[in-house]
C-alpha positions as a printed Julia matrix, in Angstrom:
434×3 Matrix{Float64}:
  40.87   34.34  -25.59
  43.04   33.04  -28.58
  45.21   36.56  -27.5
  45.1    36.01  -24.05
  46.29   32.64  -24.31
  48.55   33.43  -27.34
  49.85   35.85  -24.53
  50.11   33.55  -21.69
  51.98   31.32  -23.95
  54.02   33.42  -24.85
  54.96   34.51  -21.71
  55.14   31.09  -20.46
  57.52   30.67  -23.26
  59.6    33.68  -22.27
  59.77   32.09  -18.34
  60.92   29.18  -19.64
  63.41   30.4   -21.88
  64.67   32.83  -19.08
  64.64   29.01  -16.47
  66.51   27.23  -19.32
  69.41   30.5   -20.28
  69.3    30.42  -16.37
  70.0    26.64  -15.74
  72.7    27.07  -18.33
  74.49   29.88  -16.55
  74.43   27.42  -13.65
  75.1    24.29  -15.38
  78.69   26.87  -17.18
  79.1    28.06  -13.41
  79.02   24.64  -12.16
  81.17   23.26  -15.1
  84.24   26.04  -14.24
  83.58   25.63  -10.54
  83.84   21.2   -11.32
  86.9    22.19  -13.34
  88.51   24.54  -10.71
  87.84   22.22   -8.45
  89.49   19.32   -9.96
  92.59   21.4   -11.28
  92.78   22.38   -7.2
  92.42   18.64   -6.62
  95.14   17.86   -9.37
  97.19   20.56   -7.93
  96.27   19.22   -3.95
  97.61   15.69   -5.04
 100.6    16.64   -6.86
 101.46   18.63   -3.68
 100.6    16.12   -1.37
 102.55   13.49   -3.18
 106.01   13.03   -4.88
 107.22   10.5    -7.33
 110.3     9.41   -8.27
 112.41    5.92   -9.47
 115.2     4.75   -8.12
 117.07    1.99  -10.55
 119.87   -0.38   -8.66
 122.38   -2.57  -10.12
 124.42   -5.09   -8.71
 128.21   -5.02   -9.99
 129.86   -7.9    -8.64
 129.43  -11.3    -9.48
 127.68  -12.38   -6.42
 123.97  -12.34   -5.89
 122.85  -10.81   -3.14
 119.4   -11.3    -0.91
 117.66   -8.83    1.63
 119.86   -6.54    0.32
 119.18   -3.22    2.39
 118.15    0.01    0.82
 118.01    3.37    2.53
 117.21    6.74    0.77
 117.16   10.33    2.42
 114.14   12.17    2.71
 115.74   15.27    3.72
 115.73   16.76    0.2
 111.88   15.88   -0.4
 110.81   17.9     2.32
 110.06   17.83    6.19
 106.07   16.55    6.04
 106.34   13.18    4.82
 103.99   11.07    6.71
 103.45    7.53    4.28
 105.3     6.18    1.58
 104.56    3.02   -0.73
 107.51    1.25   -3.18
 106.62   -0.81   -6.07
 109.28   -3.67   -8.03
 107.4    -3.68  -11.47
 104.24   -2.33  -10.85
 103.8    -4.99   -7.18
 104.05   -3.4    -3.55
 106.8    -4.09   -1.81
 107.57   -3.84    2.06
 109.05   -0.67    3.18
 109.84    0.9     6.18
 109.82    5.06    7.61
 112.41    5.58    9.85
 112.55    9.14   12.55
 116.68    8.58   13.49
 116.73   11.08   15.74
 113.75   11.48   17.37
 112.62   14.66   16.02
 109.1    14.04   14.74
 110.54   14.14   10.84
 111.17   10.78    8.89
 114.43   10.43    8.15
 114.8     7.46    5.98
 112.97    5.3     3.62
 114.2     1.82    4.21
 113.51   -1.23    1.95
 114.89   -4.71    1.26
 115.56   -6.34   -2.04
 117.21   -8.91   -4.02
 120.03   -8.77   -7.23
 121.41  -11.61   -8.52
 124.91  -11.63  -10.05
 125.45   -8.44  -12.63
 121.65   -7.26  -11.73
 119.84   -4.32  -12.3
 116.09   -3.49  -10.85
 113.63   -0.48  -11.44
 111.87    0.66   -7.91
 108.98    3.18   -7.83
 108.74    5.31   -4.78
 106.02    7.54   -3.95
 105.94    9.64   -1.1
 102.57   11.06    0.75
 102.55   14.33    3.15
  99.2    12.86    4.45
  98.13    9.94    6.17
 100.16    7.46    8.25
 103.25    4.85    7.27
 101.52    1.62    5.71
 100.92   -1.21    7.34
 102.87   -4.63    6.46
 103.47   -7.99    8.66
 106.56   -7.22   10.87
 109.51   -9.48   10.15
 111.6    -7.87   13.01
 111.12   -7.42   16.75
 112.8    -4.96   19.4
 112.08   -4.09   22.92
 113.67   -2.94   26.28
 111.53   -4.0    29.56
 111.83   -2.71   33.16
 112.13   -5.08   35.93
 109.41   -5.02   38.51
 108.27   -8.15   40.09
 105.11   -6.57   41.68
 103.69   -6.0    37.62
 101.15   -8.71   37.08
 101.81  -11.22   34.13
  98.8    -9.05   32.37
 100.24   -5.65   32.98
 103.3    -6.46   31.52
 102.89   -3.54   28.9
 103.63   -1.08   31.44
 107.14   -2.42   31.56
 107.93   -1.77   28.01
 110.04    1.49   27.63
 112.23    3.26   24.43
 115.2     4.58   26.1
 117.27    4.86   29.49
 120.04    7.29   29.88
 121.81    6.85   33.91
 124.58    8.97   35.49
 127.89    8.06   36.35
 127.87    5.09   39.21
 124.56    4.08   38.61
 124.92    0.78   37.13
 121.48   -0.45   34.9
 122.56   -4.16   34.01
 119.42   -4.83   36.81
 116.65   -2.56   36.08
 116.34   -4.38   32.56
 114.55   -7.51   31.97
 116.89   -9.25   29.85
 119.61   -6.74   30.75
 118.94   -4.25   27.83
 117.51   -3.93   24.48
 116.78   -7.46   22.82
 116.17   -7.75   19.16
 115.57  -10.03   16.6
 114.25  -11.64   13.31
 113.06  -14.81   12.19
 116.81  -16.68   12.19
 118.19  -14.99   15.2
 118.05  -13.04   18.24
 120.68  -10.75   20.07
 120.83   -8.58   23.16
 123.41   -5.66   24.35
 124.11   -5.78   28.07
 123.05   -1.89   29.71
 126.41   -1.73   31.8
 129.94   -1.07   31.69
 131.05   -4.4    29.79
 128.08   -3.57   26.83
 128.62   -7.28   25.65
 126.6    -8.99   22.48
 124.83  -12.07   23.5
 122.71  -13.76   21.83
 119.45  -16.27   21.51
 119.28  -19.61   19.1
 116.27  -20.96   17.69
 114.97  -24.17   16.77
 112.5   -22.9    13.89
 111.8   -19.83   11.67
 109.78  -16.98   13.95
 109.58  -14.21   16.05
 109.47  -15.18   19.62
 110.94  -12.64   22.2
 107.82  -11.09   23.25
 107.0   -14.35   24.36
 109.87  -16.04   25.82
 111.65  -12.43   26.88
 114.4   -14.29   26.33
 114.09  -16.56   29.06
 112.01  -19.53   28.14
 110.09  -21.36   30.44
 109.93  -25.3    30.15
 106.65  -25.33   28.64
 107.99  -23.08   26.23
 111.16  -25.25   25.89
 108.94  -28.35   25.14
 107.14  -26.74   22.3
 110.06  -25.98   20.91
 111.6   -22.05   21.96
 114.79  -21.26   21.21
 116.76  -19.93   24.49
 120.15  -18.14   25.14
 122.97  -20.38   23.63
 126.03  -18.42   24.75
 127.83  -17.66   27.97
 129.8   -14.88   27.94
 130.71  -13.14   31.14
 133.22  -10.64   30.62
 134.55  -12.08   27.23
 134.32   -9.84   23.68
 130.66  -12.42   23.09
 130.03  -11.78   19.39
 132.09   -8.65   18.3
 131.57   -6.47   21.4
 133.54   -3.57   21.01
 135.98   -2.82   23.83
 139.26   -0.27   25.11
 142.31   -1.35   24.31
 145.29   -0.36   26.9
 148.19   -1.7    24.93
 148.18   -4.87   26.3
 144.35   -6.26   27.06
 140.79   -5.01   26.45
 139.43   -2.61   28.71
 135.38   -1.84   29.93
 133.91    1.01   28.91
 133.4     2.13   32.52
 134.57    5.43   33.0
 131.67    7.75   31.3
 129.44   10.21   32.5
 126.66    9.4    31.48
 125.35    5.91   29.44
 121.81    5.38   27.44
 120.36    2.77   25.02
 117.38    3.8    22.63
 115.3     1.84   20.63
 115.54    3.98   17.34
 113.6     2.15   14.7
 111.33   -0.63   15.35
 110.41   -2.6    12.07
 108.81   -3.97    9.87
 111.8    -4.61    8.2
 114.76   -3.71   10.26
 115.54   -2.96   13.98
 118.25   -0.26   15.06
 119.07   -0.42   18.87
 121.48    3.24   20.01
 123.55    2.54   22.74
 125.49    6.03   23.97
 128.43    6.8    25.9
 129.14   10.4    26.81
 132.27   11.35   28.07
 134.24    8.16   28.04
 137.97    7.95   29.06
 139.53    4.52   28.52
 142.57    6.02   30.53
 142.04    9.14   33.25
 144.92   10.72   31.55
 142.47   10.27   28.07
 140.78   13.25   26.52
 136.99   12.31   26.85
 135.27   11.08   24.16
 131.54   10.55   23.05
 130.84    6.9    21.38
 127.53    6.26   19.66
 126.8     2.61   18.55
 123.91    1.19   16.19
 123.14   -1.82   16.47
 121.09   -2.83   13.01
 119.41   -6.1    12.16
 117.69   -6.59    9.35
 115.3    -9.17    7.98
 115.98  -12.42    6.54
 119.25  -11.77    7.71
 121.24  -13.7    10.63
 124.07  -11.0    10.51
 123.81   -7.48   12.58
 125.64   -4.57   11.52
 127.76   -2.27   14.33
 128.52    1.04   13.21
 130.51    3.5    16.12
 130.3     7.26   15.68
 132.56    9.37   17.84
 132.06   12.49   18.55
 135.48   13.78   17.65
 138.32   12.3    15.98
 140.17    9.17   17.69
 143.26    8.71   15.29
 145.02    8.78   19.0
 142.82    6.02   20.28
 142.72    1.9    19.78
 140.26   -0.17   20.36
 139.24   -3.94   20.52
 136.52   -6.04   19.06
 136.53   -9.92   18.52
 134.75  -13.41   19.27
 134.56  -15.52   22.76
 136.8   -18.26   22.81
 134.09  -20.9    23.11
 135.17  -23.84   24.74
 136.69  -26.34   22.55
 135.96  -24.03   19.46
 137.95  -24.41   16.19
 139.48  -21.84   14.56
 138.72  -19.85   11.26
 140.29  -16.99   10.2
 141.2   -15.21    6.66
 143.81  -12.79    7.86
 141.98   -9.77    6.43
 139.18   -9.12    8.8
 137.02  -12.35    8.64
 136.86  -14.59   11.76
 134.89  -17.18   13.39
 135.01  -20.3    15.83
 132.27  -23.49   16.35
 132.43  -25.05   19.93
 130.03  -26.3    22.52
 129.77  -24.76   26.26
 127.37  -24.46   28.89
 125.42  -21.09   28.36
 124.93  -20.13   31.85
 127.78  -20.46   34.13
 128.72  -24.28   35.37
 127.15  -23.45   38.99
 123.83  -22.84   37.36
 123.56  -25.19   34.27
 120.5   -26.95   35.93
 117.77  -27.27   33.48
 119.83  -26.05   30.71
 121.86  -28.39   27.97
 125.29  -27.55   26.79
 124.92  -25.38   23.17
 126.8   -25.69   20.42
 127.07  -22.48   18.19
 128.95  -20.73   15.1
 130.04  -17.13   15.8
 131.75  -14.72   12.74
 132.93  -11.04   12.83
 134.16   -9.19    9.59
 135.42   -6.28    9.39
 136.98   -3.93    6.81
 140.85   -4.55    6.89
 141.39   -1.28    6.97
 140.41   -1.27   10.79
 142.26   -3.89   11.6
 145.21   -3.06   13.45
 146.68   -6.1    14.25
 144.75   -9.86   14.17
 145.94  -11.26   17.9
 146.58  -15.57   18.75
 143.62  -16.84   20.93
 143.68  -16.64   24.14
 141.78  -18.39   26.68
 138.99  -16.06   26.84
 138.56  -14.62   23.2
 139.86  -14.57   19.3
 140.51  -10.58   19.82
 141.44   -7.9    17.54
 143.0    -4.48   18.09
 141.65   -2.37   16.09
 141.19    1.54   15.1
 138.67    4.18   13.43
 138.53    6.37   10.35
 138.74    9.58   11.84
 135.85    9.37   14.25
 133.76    6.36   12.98
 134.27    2.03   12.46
 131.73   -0.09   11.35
 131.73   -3.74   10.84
 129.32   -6.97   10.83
 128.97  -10.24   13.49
 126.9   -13.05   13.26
 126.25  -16.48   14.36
 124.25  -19.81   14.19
 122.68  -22.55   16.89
 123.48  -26.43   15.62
 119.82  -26.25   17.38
 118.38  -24.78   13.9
 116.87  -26.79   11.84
 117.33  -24.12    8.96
 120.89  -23.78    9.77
 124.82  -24.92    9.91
 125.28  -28.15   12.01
 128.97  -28.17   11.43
 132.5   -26.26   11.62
 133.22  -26.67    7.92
 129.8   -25.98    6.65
 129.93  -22.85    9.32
 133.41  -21.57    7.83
 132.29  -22.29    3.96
 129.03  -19.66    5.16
 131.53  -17.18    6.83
 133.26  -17.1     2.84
 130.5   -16.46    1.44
 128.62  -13.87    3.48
 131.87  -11.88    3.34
 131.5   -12.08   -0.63
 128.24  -10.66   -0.3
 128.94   -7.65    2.45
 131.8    -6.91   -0.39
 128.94   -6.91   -3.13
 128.86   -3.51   -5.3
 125.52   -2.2    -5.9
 125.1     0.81   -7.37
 121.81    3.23   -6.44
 120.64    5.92   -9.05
């Protein structure tokens, strides 16, 4: 028995020691597979993700605020689907951007401040997974199709991204509000789909985003709790820096083009770009036909819009014209190199239909680089124009305005003016990004 079970022990023991040198081939399997599998996930998130800093410094002597930030993904690849920015270690808004429609982000886009002689660290890190975050939209865009017969609760089916028409066929009335509106928490604008392409614009009382609401037509409800509404009248004048023909002697519609479009290209949270395209424009007959591209950006925390006009060849053989409305009664500012504005007080509808409305006084300021500036013309009863011309086959330049309705805002002409100074100042700011 004492053999037997000396036996059966000892094969007992053997079993065991075969289970245990078993167990440990599994537990050294297991422990290379772990490893290989957390060197593949290493390797899957290094892939999947890309780091980098960016440092910016501010060399003038002005601080600047909402500065805006844009940095080309092309280099870091075609897949990038997310992307998150940090300012010492906190989260910061940020914004993808797909410029031309393709399916591929384009641009990161961010917003910042410098003071005077500043310098900031920003972390960026880009992800080829997942979709762009999510952060509270500061900025609003839309273009709406008229249709009377949509119910007030099918009013989604209205919304649409772009409209492109042929020759003749004139838009302005297919578009609730005439074309694309956009706008911020200051200030609203909107670009009129037809021939004249004018920049109007939409005061508010407070701080908010309000157009998806109001469409830019308040109701008097609306009114009494305190909308803004359109503040400016401006037919077939320049409105706030609309960019025009120039035939030697007066500004000229852009009319004659083959075909005309507006696209909503980027939508927020952060900034708003609104494409408006002319193919085939001739400001003359006798003109060789040009293609003009205009973006329309507006940015948060900002009441200025920036207007930058690609052509699709050069135009050294072309002039054009840009400028303010004379509004009624306005005063005057100028600098002589680029900056302009006016205050004044009109009706902002047309006399005839004025009915329910209340006459609006408003600040309006263009700047542009004096290199465009061909020559700075005397008001005339209709506008404070300028004749100006392109580098080669682009111009870009800035407008802006202000409702004495704010109660964040200017509420005079020499308070209006002193802003005009300094906001030039800051579109002048140097800051360097590495």
């Amino acid at each position: 028995m004492r053999l037997i079970c000396n036996f059966a022990i000892t094969n007992a023991n053997q079993a065991t020691l075969s289970s245990v040198q078993s167990l440990l081939k599994i537990k050294k399997m297991s422990k290379r597979i772990l490893t290989l599998m957390a060197i593949m996930t290493i390797a899957l998130a290094a892939s999947a993700q890309k780091q980098f800093g960016i440092t910016l410094t501010n060399e003038s002597k002005v601080a600047v605020s909402n500065y805006p930030v844009s940095i080309t993904l092309s280099k870091y690849g075609n897949d990038i689907r997310s992307a998150k920015v940090t300012d010492n270690g906190v989260e910061i808004p940020c914004q993808l951007d797909d410029l031309d429609g393709d399916g591929i982000y384009d641009e990161l886009f961010l917003l910042t401040d410098l003071g005077k002689k500043g310098k900031k660290n920003l972390q960026v890190t880009l992800f080829n997974e997942g979709t762009p975050r999510e952060y509270p939209s500061k900025v609003y865009v839309d273009m709406m199709l008229t249709n009377k017969k949509i119910k007030e609760s099918n009013k989604q089916d209205l919304y649409i991204s772009q409209l492109t028409v042929d020759r003749g066929v004139n838009p302005y009335s297919m578009l609730h509000h005439h074309g694309a509106a956009f706008e911020n928490e200051m200030v609203a604008y909107r670009i009129y789909f037809d021939h004249r392409q004018t920049v109007d614009i939409y005061g508010k009382y407070r701080k908010g985003l309000e157009l998806k609401q109001t469409q830019f037509y308040p109701d008097q409800a609306q009114k009494d709790a305190g909308f803004g509404d359109d503040v400016l009248w401006v037919g077939n004048t320049l409105g706030v820096g609309t960019l025009r023909g120039w035939d030697g002697n007066e500004p000229t519609m852009i009319s004659d083009v083959e075909h005309r479009g507006q696209r909503l290209v980027a939508r927020g949270p952060l900034r708003t770009i609104v494409e408006v395209k002319d193919q085939a424009w001739r400001q003359q007959p006798t003109d060789k036909p040009v293609d003009m591209t205009t973006y329309y950006t507006l940015y948060a925390g900002r009441r200025d819009c920036r207007v930058d006009v690609l052509f699709g060849r050069q135009v050294n053989d072309l002039k054009f014209a840009t400028g303010l409305i004379n509004v009624k009664n306005s005063t005057e500012f100028s600098d002589k190199q680029g900056l302009r504005g006016c205050w004044g007080t009109d009706w902002p509808v047309s006399e005839k239909d004025s009915a329910g409305h209340k006459r609006e006084t408003v600040g309006l300021g263009i700047c542009l680089p004096s290199h465009h500036v061909e020559s700075e013309l005397p008001a005339n009863k209709d506008n404070y124009p300028y004749v100006v011309k392109a580098d080669n086959d682009r111009l870009s330049y800035y407008i802006t305005f202000c409702s004495d309705n704010e109660t964040f805002g200017m509420h005079s002409a020499k308070d209006w003016f002193a802003f005009l100074e300094e906001w030039k100042q800051m579109l002048n700011a140097k800051v360097r990004m590495e």
